[in-house]
C-alpha positions as CSV (number, residue, x, y, z in Angstrom):
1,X,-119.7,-62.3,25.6
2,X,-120.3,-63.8,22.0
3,X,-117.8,-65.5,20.3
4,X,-116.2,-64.5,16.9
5,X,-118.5,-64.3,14.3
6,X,-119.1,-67.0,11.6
7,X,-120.2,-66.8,8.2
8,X,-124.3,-67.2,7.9
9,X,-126.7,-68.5,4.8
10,X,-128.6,-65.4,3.7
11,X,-130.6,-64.6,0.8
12,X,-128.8,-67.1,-0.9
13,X,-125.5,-65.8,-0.6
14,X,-123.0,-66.2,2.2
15,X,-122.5,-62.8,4.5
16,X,-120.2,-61.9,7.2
17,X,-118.3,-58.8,8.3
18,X,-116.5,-57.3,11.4
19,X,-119.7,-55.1,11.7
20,X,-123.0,-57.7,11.6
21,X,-124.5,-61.3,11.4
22,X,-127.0,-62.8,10.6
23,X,-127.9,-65.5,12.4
24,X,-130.7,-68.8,12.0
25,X,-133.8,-67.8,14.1
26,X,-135.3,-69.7,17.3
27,X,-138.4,-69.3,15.7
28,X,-138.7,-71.0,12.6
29,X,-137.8,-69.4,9.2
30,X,-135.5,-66.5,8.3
31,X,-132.8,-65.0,9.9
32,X,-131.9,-62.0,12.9
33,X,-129.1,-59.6,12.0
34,X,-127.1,-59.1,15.2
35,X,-125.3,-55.6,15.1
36,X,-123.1,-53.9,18.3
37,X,-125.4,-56.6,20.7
38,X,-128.6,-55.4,19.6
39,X,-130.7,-57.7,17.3
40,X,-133.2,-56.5,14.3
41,X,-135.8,-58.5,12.5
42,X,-136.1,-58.3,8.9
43,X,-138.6,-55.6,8.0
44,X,-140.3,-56.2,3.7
45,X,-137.5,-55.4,2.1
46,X,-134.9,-57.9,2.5
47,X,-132.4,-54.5,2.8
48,X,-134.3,-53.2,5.6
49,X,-134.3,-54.5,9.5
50,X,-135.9,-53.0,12.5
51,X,-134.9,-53.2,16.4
52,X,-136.3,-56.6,17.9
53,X,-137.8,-54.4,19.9
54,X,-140.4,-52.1,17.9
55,X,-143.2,-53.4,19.9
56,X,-142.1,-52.2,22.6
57,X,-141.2,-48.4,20.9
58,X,-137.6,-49.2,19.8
59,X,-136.8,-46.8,16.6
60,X,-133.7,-48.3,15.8
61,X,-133.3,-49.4,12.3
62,X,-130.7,-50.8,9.7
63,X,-130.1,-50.8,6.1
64,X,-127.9,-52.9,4.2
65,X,-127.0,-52.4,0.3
66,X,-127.6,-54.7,-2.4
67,X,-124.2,-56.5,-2.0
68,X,-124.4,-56.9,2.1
69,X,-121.5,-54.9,2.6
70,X,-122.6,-51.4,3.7
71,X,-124.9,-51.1,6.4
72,X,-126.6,-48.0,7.6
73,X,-128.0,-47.4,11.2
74,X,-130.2,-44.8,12.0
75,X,-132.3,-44.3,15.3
76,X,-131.2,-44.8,18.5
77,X,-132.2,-47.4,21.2
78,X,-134.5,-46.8,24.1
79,X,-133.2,-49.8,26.1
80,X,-130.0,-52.0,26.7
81,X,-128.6,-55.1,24.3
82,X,-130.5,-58.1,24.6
83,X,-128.1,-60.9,26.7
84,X,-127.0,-63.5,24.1
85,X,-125.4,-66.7,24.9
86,X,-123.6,-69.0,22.4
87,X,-123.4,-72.7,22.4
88,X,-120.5,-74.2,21.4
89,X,-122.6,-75.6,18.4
90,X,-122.8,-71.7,17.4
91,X,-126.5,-71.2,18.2
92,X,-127.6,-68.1,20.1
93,X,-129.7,-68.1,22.7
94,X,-131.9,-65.2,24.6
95,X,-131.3,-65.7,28.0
């Protein structure tokens, strides 16, 4: 189980809500929104994020408004939450 959710650097502002997060990536650069277990990459539009799992034929997809307040899910997923672990430093891990 994740812990309680922190506040996370995004777009220059700071964002955090009862409903999402936004967290560093493993990868390098940029973030991954983390909504109801499942996690979504940014898609060109910093607004706009798609299911981590598109490659595989995930339709999932999220859509924030200007502010980061409002977000908008439409699609469902084909295939269960990813399993997340959190250190106690507050990364996020895939196991």
């Amino acid at each position: 189980m994740l812990g309680p959710l922190v506040t996370v650097a995004g777009w220059g502002n700071l964002y955090s809500c009862d409903e999402y997060e936004l967290i560093p990536s493993n990868r390098g650069s940029g973030h991954i929104l983390l909504y109801q277990g499942h996690t979504y990459a940014r898609m060109t539009s910093k607004n706009r994020w798609y299911c981590s799992k598109k490659g595989s034929g995930c339709k999932a997809k999220i859509h924030l408004d200007d502010d980061g307040q409002n977000l908008e899910h439409s699609g469902e997923h084909d295939h269960p939450p990813p399993k997340l672990f959190r250190t106690p430093d507050g990364r996020i891990h895939k196991l």
